[in-house]
C-alpha positions as CSV (number, residue, x, y, z in Angstrom):
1,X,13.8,4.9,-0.8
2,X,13.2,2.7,1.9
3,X,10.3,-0.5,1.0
4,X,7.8,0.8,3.5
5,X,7.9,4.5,1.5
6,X,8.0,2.7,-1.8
7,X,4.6,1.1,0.0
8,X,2.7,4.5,1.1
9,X,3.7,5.9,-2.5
10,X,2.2,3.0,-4.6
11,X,-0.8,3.0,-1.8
12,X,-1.0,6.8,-2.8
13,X,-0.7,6.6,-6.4
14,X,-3.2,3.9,-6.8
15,X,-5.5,5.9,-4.5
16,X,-5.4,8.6,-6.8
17,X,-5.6,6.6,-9.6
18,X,-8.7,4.9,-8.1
19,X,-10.5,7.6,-7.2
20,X,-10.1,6.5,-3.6
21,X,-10.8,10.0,-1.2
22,X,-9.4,9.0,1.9
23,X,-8.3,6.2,3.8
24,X,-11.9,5.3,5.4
25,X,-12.7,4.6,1.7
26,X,-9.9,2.2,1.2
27,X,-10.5,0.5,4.6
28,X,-13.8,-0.3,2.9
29,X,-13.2,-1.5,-0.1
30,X,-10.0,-3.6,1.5
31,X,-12.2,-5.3,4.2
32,X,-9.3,-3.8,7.0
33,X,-9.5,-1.6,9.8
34,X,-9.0,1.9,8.9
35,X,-6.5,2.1,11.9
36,X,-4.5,-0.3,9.9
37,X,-4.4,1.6,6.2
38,X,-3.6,4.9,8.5
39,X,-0.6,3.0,10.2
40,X,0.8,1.7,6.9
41,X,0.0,5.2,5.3
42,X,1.9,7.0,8.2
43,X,4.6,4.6,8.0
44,X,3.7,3.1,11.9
45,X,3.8,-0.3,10.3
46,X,7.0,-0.2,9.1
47,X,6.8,-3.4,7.2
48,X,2.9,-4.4,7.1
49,X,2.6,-8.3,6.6
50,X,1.6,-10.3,3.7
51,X,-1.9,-10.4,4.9
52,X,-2.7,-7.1,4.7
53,X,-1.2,-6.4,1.7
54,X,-2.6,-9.2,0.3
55,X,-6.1,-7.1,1.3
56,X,-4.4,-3.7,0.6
57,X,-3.7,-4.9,-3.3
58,X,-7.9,-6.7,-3.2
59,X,-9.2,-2.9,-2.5
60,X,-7.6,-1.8,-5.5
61,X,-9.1,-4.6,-7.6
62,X,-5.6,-6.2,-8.0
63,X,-3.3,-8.9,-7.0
64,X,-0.1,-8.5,-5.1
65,X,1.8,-9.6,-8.2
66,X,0.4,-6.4,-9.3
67,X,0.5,-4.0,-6.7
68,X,4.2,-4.7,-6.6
69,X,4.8,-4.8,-10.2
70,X,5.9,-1.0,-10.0
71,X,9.0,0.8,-10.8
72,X,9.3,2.0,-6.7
73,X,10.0,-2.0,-6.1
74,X,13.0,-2.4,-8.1
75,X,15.7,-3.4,-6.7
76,X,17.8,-0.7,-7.6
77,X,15.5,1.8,-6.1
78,X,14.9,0.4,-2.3
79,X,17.7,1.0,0.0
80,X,16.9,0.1,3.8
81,X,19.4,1.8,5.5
């Protein structure tokens, strides 16, 4: 799995987990544009920058330590090619 799928799958899951409906919802809570949650989400930003994922991991209540502390980011399962 490429980084920027592992991304839209952990943005996913912790929507879900969160009880976050759509992407309007998370733009909210993340302070962000909703254009740019839909462009990570649809994989238009193929590698969104620190800052917004640095805003991305705040709208779930969380730090970026955490957000990437997930089983998609290791090593073993991101391939970029």
């Amino acid at each position: 799995m490429t980084l920027s799928k592992a991304i839209i799958t952990r943005i996913n899951n912790l929507m879900k987990i969160k009880n976050i409906e759509n992407p309007y919802q998370l733009a909210l809570k993340c302070g962000l544009d909703e254009s740019v949650i839909r462009s990570v989400l649809s994989g238009r930003t193929v590698h969104p920058n620190v800052h917004t994922m640095f805003f991305i991991a705040v709208g779930f209540d969380m730090t970026l330590s955490e957000f990437y502390n997930d089983k998609l980011f290791d090593i073993d399962n991101i391939d970029e090619n």
